[in-house]
N, C-alpha and C positions, 0 to 999 in steps of 0.2 A: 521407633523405640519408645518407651517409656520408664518413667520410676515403679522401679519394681518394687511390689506391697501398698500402691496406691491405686489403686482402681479405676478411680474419678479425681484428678490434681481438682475441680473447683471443690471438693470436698471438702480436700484436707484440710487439716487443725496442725497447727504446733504440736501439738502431740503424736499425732497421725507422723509426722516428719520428724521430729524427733527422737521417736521409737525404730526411725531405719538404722538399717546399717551405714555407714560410708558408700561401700561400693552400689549400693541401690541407685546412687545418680548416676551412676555409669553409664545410665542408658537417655538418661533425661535431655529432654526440648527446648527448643525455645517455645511451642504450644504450648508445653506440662506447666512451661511457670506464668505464661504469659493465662493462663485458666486458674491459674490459684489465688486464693485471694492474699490479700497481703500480709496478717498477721501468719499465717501458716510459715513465716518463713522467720521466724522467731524460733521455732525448732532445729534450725540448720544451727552446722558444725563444722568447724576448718574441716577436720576428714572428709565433709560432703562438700563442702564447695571443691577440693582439691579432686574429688574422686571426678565431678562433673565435666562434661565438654563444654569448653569453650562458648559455641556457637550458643549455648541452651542458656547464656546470658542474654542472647536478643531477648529474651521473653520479660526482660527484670524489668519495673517500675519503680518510680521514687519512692512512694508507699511500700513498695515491699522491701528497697533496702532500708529504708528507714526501721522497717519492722526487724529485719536482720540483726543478728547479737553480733558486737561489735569484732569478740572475740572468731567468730565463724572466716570475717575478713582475712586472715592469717591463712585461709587456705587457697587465696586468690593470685592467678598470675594475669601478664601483660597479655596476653592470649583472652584471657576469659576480661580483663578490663576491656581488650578493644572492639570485644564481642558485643557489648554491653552498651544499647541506645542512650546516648549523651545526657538526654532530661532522666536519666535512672540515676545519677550519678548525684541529685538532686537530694536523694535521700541519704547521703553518706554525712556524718557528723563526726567531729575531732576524731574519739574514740576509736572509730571504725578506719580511720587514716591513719592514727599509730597504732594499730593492729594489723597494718597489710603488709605485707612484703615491699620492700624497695623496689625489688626488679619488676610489681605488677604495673608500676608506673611508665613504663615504656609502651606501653598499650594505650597510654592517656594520649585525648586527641584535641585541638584548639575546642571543638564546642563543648567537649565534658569539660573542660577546665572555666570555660564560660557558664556552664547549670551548674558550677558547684556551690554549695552554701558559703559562705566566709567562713562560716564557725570550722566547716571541717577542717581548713588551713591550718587551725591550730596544732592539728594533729602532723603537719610535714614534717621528715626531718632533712637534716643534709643530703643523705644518704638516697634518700625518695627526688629529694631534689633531684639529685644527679644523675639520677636512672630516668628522669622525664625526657622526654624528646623535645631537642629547644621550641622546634613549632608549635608547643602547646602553650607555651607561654602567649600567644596573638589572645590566648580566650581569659587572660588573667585582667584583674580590673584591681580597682585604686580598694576596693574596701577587700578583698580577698587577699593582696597584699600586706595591707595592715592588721590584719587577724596574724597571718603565720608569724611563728616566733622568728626575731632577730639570726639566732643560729643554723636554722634553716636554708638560709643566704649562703653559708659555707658550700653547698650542692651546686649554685648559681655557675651558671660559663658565658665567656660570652657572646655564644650564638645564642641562648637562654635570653638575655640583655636586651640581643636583637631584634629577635622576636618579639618582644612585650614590648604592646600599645604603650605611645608614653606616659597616656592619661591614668596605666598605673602606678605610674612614679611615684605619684602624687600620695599614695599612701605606706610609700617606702622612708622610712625614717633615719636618723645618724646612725640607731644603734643597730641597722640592717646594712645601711652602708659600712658600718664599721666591720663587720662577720663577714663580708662579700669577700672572696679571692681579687686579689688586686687584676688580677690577667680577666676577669667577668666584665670590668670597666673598658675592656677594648670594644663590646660591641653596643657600646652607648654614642647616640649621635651628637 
């Protein structure tokens, strides 16, 4: 398959991608993106990522989600997150975190949680908390802790607890302890 109106994906421009339709990704690769370069995907839109298969995220780089408008994020699920090689996850920044769906977070696996930037953290909310699968917590560290907001904690359970290395504790604060569900503290050793 391919993106239909694009010819040649190392081609494409922002504009080139921009000027499709939604359903154009319908047919797209993990080849077609893993050949584009990375600003080309400065033209994508929630409709196109939402219209895309899953699997055609194997092709993403950090570069190119970085390149990605934050807002386009919103058309992403846990399917096309798990699709999605660990170090791409590299490129995601606050913005692009509170612009995705809660439930694409169930797709998150220990190593994308370990390439993620700290800064994107800031973009968690409860709700994304809660839709994570506790095992993804083992890839959480002490400075990516300490980026997500306090309230964010409210998502927290405590197989979530269990799973996270201790040594992120260390940048978990009162006013995160404070937001946590009291029942999140059972899977603390």
């Amino acid at each position: 398959m391919a993106i239909v109106g694009i010819d040649n994906t190392a081609d494409a421009t922002a504009a080139d991608v921009a000027a499709l339709p939604a359903d154009a990704m319908a047919g797209a690769t993990a080849a077609d993106f893993a050949n584009m370069p990375a600003d080309a995907m400065s033209g994508m839109s929630a409709d196109m990522m939402a219209a895309m298969p899953p699997d055609a995220m194997g092709g993403m780089s950090a570069d190119m989600m970085a390149a990605m408008p934050p807002a386009a994020m919103e058309g992403m699920s846990a399917d096309m997150m798990a699709a999605m090689p660990p170090d791409a996850i590299g490129g995601m920044d606050a913005g692009m975190m509170a612009a995705m769906p809660p439930e694409a977070m169930e797709g998150m696996s220990p190593d994308m949680m370990a390439a993620m930037p700290p800064g994107a953290m800031e973009g968690m909310s409860p709700d994304m908390m809660a839709a994570m699968p506790p095992a993804a917590m083992e890839g959480m560290g002490p400075d990516m802790m300490a980026a997500m907001p306090p309230g964010a904690m409210e998502g927290m359970d405590a197989g979530m607890m269990a799973a996270m290395p201790p040594a992120a504790m260390e940048g978990m604060g009162p006013d995160m302890m404070a937001a946590m569900p009291p029942d999140a503290m059972g899977g603390m050793d």
